[in-house]
Structures are given as C-alpha cells and as structure tokens.
N, C-alpha and C positions, 0 to 999 in steps of 0.2 A: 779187667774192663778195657773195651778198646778203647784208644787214642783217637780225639777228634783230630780232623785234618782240616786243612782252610776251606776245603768246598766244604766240608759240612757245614761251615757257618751261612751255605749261600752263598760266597766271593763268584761273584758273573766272571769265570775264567774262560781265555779265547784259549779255541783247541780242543781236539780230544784226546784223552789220556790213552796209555796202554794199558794193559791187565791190572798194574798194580799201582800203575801213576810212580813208579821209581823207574832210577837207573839201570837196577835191575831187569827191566823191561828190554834192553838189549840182550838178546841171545846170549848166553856165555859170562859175562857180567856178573859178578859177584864181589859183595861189600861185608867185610867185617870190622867188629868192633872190642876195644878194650876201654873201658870206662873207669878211672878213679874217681871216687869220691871217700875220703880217709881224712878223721879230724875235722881242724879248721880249716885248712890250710892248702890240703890237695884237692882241687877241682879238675881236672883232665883227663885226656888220655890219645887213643891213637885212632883212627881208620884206616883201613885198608881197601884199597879199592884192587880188584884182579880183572885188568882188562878180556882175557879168555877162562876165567878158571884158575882156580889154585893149584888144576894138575899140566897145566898147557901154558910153555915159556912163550910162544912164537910174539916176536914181538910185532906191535901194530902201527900203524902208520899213523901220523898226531902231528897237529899245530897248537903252538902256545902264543898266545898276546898280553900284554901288560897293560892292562888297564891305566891303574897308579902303581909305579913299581917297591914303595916304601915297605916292599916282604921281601921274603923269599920263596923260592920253587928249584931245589937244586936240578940239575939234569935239564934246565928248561932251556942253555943255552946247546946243548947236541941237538934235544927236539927240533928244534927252532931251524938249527943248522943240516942235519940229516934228513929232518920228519921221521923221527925212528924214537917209537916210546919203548924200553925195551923192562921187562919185568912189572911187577906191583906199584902204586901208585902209593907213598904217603902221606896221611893228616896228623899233624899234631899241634902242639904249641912253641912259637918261637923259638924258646930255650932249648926247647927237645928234638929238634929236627937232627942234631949232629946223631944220639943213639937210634934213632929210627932209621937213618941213612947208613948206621953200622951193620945194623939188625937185620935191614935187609940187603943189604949185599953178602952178610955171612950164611942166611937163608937159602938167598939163590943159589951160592957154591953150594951147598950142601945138599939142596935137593935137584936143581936143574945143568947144575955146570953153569958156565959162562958163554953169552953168545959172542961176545971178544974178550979180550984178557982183560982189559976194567972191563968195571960198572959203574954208570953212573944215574943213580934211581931218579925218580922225581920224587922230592919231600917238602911238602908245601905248611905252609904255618898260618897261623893267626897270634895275636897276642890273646893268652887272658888272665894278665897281670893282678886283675883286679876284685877275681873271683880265686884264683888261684894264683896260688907261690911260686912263679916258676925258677926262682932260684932255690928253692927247693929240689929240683929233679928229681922229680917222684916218676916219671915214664923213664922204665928200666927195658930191657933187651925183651923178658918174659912177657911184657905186655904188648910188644909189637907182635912176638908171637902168638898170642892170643888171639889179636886180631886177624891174622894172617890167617888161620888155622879155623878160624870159626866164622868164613866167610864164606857166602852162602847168595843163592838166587831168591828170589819171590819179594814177600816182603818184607820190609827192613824197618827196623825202629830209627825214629826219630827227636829230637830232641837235645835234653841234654847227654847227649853217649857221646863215645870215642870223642877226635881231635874236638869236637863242639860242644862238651861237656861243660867247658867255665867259660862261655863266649856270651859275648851281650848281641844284642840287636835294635838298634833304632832304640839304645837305652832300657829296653824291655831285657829278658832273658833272650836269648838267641841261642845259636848250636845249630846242630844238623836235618839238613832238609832235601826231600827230593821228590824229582816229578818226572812226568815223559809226556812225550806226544806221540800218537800214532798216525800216521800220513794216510789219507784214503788211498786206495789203490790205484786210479786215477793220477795219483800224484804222486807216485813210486812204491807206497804201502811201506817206507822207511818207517825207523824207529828212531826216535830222540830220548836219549834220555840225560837228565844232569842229578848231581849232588852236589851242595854248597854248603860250606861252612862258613858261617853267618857272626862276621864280628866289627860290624858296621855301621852307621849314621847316627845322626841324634834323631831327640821324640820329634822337634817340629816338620822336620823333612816327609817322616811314614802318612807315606801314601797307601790307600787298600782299593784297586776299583775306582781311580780317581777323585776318591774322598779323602779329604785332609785329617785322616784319624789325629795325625800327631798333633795338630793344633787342638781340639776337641780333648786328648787324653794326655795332660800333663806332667799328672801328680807323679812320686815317685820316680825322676828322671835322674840321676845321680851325677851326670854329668852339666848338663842347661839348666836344671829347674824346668824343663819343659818351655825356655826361652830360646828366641832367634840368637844366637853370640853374635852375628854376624861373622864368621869366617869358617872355612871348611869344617868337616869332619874328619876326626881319626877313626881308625878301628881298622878293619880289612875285611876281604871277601874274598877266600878262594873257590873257584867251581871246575867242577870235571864233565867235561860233556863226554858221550857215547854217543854212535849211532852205529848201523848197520849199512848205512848207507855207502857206497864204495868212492870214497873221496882221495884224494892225492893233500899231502902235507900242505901244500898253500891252500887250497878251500875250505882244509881243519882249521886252518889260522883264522878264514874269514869267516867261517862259524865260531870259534870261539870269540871274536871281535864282539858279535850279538848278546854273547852274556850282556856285557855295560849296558844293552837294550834294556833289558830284563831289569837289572838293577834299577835301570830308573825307573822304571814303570813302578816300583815300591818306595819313590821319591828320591833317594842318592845319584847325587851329583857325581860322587867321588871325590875322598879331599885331597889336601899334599898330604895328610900324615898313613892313609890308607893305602893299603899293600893288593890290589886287586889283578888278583892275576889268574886267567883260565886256561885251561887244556882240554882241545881235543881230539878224539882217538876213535878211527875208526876198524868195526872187526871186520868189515868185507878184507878182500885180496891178502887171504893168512900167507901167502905163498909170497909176497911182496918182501918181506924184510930178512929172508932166511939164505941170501946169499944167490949163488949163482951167475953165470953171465947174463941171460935177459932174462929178464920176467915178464910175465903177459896180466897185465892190469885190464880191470875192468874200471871204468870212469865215468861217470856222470858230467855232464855239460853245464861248463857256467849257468848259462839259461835256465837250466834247472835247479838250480838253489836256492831260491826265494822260499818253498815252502820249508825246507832243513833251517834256512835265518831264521822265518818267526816262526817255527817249533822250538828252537833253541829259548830264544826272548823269551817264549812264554810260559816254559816249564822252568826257564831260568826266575822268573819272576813267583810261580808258583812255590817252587821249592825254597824258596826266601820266604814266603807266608808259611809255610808248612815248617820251618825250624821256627817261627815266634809260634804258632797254633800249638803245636807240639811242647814246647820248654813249659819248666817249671818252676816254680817259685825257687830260688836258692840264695842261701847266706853263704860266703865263703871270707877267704884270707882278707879284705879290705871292705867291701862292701855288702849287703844286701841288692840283691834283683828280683821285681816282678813278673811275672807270667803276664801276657797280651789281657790283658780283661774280655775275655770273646764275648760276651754279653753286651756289655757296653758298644763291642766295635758293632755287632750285628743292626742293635739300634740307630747307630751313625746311620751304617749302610741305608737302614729301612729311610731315615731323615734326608738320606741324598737322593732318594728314588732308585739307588742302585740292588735294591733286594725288596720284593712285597712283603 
C-alpha cells in the first residue's frame, strides 16, 4: 500500500514539485538506505546520499551553514573552506558517525581511488538516544554498505529508514523526508531538491500551514506533556540540498542558510541543544573540481537567486512534513512514539480555513 505524503493530506504547499517531489529529482542524485530495527533496543541505521551516482567520483561544488552547531557534519570545515564536496554524503546516529566515516573512505579507495591522498567525507548525525541504544553500536561497516550500494534515483522511501529510523519530530515520530521544486522556465527551469533528517522541536512549536497543530494535539508528547517549558528545544535537523543549478561555493552557503527558512515555517526556532546543520551541492560545472590550471564556470547572477532561496525554504519545509506524514508508530530502547494523527491534523487544517 502506498505511503501518504503531506500533500495528500491537502497541506496548501508553495511551489511546484519535480517528478517525484524528492531529492532525487536532481539529475544524477541518488539515495540509499540501511534501516535497523532488531529487538528492543536497535532503532537506526544509515543514508547515503551520492551527489552524481554510485558509479561517478567527480566531486561537486557545495556550501555548508550551521544553523545551531550542537552536531556534527565531519568534512564540513574543507567544504566550507574549499567549496569542494568530494564523495558520498553520510546519515546516521551520533554514536555512529566515526564507522560510517571509516566505511566510507575505505569504499571510496577501493572502488574510485582518491581524488587527494586523504579523504575527508561529510557524516552528519542526529541523536536518537531515546528510541535507540546508541551505545549499543549496532551500525556496523556492512550496513553503510548497503546503503551505498542500494542507492538509486526515482522514488525513495520515507520515514522511519536509514539515519531517520529512531528520530522523533516535534515529539511526534520523525525520520526521513524529501521534496523538490521545479523552477518554471521563465526562471531558469532549475531543480531544488532536499533530504532532511528530522530529530527536532517540541509539540507546542508544530506548525502545519500556519496552524497551531501543536497546541491543538498534545496527548502523548514524551518530552512537554504537550506544555510551553518555556526554554528552547533539543533535538537536531540535518538537510542536504541539491540543485542543477550552476552555483559557485558562496551562493551554495546562501542557499543552504534558507533551510532555517523552511524550518520555521514548521514552527522551530532552533534551540542551544539542536545540532542544525545543511549542505549544499551543486551538479552543474562537473569540470570544476577535477583539477587543472583554469576552469571555465558557468554562473548564475546574484540577482538571480531569489527563486533557488524559496525553492529551497519550501521543499525544505515540505520534506520536514513528509518525515512526521510518513513515520510510524514505534516502541524502542527508552520510550514509545506516535505517528502524526493525519486525521486529526486534516480537521485542524479544515477549522483554520487552510483546507476545504
């Protein structure tokens, strides 16, 4: 049976999507997954994201910004310093970022060679202490492989899989979510696309559409009781943006800046204890990072990036609905979590005027 997505429920989302409404939706772009669930106690696993393909090393050009920096994203201080994303992108949990950053560096020797003598990957985390044991280390070398290996274009599952497997959301179940937007031709015919692993806010913050679901849906909040604490949030939120769009390293930084858009628009503020950190990477100009004395760029003009910010914002925002629409009810290592009650939110929506 398929998976409802958050526009099935009706959510008035700005934008139009690409083919599949994922990250996928960028040319070349390919996500795979390894998903634990085993016992009480193992909830996780990995994603992989392959900026060209599983079979195409060339590295791509990418800005990273730090929202709130209380995570990690290894590799994100060269990004940042070169604009050079060079290999697969990892997801996992906290705990597990050291074997996923093994995994894949012994990967990339083995099938692409080195495009310098290190490597230094990007392996981004969330906590999910709480659904899962991570002092357990149950993400082993074979399941980064699997995700590696079983990553693929079109459409991609969501939910609880890979890195977003034991993650909460706005105290609801959370995990992995993704959207895109398509740019009319008129305004360059780019592609956006993002993935986000979703392990962020409390209930009274979720927003849907400018309606206050969280205040309206309390019950089972494991963290508030579905009360204001009055002080930030923990949790984290990492996202990966894509485009096609032919951008230079400082305008990937000020697209990725726009996730935090997106984030609020689903109420977070962002707290001290939250790790929110994005990356973006563009596949125009494959010719750009593979050496040589000059390279001939093609570039897009400041002026023109207004529509690439809010396609990012809003598929950044989407794909954050689309990991709670998606998750599913699960008991794990410390707690129980609910599923989004879509029923319920729908009726909100209809109470706000924001759905007939």
């Amino acid at each position: 049976m398929k998976k409802l997505r958050a526009r099935d429920l009706g959510i008035p989302f700005e934008g139009v999507p690409g083919k599949n409404n994922t990250i996928t939706d960028v040319e070349g772009v390919t996500v795979g997954y390894s998903t634990i669930i085993e016992g009480s106690d193992a909830r996780t696993g990995v994603t992989i994201i392959h900026p060209r393909g599983m079979d195409d090393p060339t590295p791509a050009l990418a800005g990273v910004h730090s929202f709130n920096g209380n995570g990690e994203m290894t590799g994100a201080a060269w990004v940042d310093e070169g604009g050079i994303l060079e290999g697969p992108i990892g997801l996992t949990n906290t705990h597990s970022v050291g074997v996923v950053h093994h995994a894949l560096i012994k990967w990339q020797v083995e099938h692409h060679g080195l495009t310098q003598h290190w490597m230094l990957p990007v392996v981004a985390e969330t906590a999910d202490a709480w659904l899962n044991n991570m002092n357990g280390f149950f993400v082993k070398e074979h399941h980064v492989l699997e995700a590696i290996n079983s990553a693929h274009s079109g459409v991609i599952a969501e939910g609880n899989v890979g890195g977003g497997t034991g993650m909460l959301c706005y105290e609801f179940k959370g995990g992995t979510g993704t959207s895109s937007r398509k740019l009319p031709q008129k305004l360059g015919g780019w592609t956006v696309g993002v993935l986000a692993q979703c392990n962020f806010g409390r209930r009274y913050q979720l927003t849907i559409a400018g309606v206050p679901i969280g205040n309206h849906l309390k019950d089972d909040s494991p963290a508030t009781n579905g009360e204001n604490p009055f002080r930030q949030d923990d949790g984290s939120l990492i996202v990966i943006v894509a485009t096609d769009a032919p951008l230079m390293p400082h305008q990937l930084k000020r697209v990725a800046k726009r996730v935090s858009l997106g984030m609020a628009r689903t109420g977070s503020i962002g707290g001290n204890g939250s790790g929110d950190i994005f990356l973006a990477f563009s596949t125009a100009n494959a010719d750009a990072a593979r050496g040589g004395k000059i390279m001939q760029l093609e570039v897009l003009p400041n002026d023109h990036l207004d529509p690439i910010f809010g396609a990012t914002a809003y598929a950044t925002e989407e794909a954050i609905l689309n990991a709670l629409v998606a998750a599913e009810d699960m008991t794990g290592h410390e707690i129980s979590a609910k599923a989004l009650p879509q029923a319920d939110v729908k009726e909100l929506l209809k109470k706000y005027g924001r759905i007939a």
